[in-house]
C-alpha positions, 0 to 999 in steps of 0.5 A, a space after each residue: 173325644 171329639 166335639 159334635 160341631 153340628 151342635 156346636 154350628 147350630 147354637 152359633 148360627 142361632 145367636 148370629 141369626 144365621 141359622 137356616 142360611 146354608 151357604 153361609 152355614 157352609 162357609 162358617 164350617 169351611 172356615 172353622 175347619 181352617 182353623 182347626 187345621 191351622 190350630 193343631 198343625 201349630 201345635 204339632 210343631 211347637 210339640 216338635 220345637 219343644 222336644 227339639 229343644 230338649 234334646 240339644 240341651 241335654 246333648 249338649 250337657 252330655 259332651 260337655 261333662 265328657 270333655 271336662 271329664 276327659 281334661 280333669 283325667 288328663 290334668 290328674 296324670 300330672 304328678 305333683 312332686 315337691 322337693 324342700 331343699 335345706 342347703 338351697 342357697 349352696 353353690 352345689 345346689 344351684 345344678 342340682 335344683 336347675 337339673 332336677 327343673 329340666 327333667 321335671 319338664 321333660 317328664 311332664 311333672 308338676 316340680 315345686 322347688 322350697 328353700 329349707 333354709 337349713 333349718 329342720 323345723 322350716 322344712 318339717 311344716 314344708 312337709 306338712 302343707 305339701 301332705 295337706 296341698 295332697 302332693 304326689 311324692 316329695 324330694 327331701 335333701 334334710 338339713 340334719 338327720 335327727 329332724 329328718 325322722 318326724 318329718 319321714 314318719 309324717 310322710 309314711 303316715 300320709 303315703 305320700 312316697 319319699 326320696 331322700 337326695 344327697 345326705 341320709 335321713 335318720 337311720 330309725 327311719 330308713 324303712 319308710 324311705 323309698 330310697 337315698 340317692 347320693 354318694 357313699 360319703 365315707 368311701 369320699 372321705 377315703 378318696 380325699 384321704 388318699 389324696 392327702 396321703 399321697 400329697 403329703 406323703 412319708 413326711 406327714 404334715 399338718 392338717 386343718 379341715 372346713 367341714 359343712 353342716 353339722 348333723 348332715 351325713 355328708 360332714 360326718 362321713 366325708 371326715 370319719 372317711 379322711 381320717 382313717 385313711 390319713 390315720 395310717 401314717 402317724 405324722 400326719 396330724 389334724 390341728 383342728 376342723 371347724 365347720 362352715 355350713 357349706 358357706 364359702 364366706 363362712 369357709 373365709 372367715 374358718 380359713 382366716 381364722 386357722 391361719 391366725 392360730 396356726 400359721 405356717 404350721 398348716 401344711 395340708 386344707 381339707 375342705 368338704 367342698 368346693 365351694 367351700 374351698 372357693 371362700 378358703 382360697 381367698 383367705 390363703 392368697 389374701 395371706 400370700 399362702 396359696 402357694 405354701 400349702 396343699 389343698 384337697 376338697 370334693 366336688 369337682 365343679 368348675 371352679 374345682 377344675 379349674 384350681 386343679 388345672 392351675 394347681 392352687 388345688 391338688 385334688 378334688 374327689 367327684 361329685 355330680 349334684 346334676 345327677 342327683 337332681 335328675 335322678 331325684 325326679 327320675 326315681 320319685 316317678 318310678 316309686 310314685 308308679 309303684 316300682 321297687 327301687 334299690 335302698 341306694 341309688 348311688 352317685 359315683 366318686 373319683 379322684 380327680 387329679 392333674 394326672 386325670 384332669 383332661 378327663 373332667 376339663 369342661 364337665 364341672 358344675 
């Protein structure tokens, strides 16, 4: 509703005493009209300013909450995987926790890397806190595999995907695991075996063996599989396996041990790995035995190689923990992406000789 300003003129000319002065009349509503003018002109824009305003705001709102959005999508396709390792401080595992890094990083994956301390309990509460921190999947090298079933049976729980690397879990779980990778440790066990079998050979001998971890698959597997293939000569005879923990200090003292109770008597050393037999070797040339006896162990890394290029060592059966690592973080992305995977994913074990030396020259871990 517009106002009468002829009204609103008269009672201010009336005040002013200027009423019946038409120019100056005339003046005042020229002059008020400007104002006007002026007044809703402002108005407008300030209207405008205003809506101006508001909508840059919101606009800009908008494409922030669309680049967070769009980096929060990118920062959750980046797979969280933890992998406890109970033999972390092994010589074996040093490659396979530096193989199983590269690949995380060439994959693209969050990779955290826990020493387990080869306790059970140490990595069933590593387990825990990796369910509670919402991790995508866990590697899972057990220290035995009696303890190996709650903290599987935690994991199905939680449906966070499993891989068990290097020695099996417990078999009342090997459902809820989606798959073991690592080496057929009885048909090792035979490799060995048939080594010492050929070493020793009608004559039989005298047999020590250092063994690793008890409770693990690999210390149970690598000797059942030794003795029945050496079992079928019946002059060869076991004076006694001892275990070392996968220690070669620990394997040292074993050796040291063995040598003080039997002596010359000790024709053939087992050692269930290199690393071990690195710590057996010292025991044997600190005695000037090195020489007097035969050795055979697993793993063929670079130490191996070399002891069997210089024959100190006769025999090594192949092991790759590179392959394990790489595999490890290979395999949880497929079973995390939903692929079916084989209930054994299996790593390779030959003998490796003088006669096939060349071959593995340069490729020990």
């Amino acid at each position: 509703m517009q106002p009468n300003l002829e009204k609103i003129l008269d009672y201010f000319f009336t005040k002013v005493n200027l009423k019946g002065t038409k120019m100056k009349k005339l003046m005042i509503i020229l002059s008020l009209l400007v104002v006007i003018s002026f007044v809703a002109s402002f108005s407008l824009i300030g209207c405008k300013e205003e809506a101006s305003q508001e909508t840059v705001e919101e606009t800009t709102e908008e494409t922030v909450e669309e680049v967070t959005e769009e980096t929060s999508a990118d920062d959750g396709e980046k797979l969280k995987i933890m992998f406890t390792n109970a033999f972390y401080s092994a010589p074996y595992c040093a490659p396979m926790i530096a193989a199983a890094e590269e690949k995380a990083i060439e994959l693209g994956v969050d990779l955290q890397i826990l020493d387990g301390k080869a306790d059970g309990q140490v990595q069933l509460d590593q387990i825990e806190n990796a369910i509670t921190q919402g991790v995508d999947g866990i590697l899972y090298f057990p220290a035995d595999q009696e303890s190996s079933a709650t903290a599987v049976r935690k994991l199905s729980e939680s449906d966070i995907p499993v891989i068990i690397i290097n020695s099996r879990a417990d078999p009342s779980v090997d459902d809820l695991v989606g798959t073991f990778i690592g080496t057929d440790y009885y048909a090792q066990g035979e490799v060995a075996g048939q080594m010492a079998l050929d070493a020793l050979g009608d004559e039989g001998g005298n047999v020590v063996i250092i063994e690793g971890a008890g409770g693990t698959e690999a210390q149970k597997k690598r000797t059942d599989g030794f003795v029945s293939i050496t079992s079928a000569n019946e002059n060869i005879v076991i004076l006694a396996q001892q275990q070392a923990d996968w220690d070669p200090a620990k394997a040292q003292t074993v050796m040291e041990d063995f040598i003080s109770q039997f002596g010359d008597e000790i024709d053939l050393v087992y050692t269930q790995d290199d690393g071990m037999y690195q710590g057996a070797a010292q025991a044997l040339k600190d005695a000037d035995m090195i020489d007097k006896l035969i050795c055979i162990s697993i793993g063929a890394n670079a130490a191996g190689i070399e002891a069997v290029k210089n024959g100190e060592l006769y025999g090594t059966a192949s092991q790759s923990p590179i392959n394990e690592g790489k595999m490890g973080v290979e395999y949880i992305i497929k079973l995390i992406n939903g692929e079916t995977l084989p209930d054994w994913v299996k790593v390779e074990s030959v003998p490796v000789t003088s006669e096939n030396i060349a071959e593995f020259d340069g490729q020990g871990w």
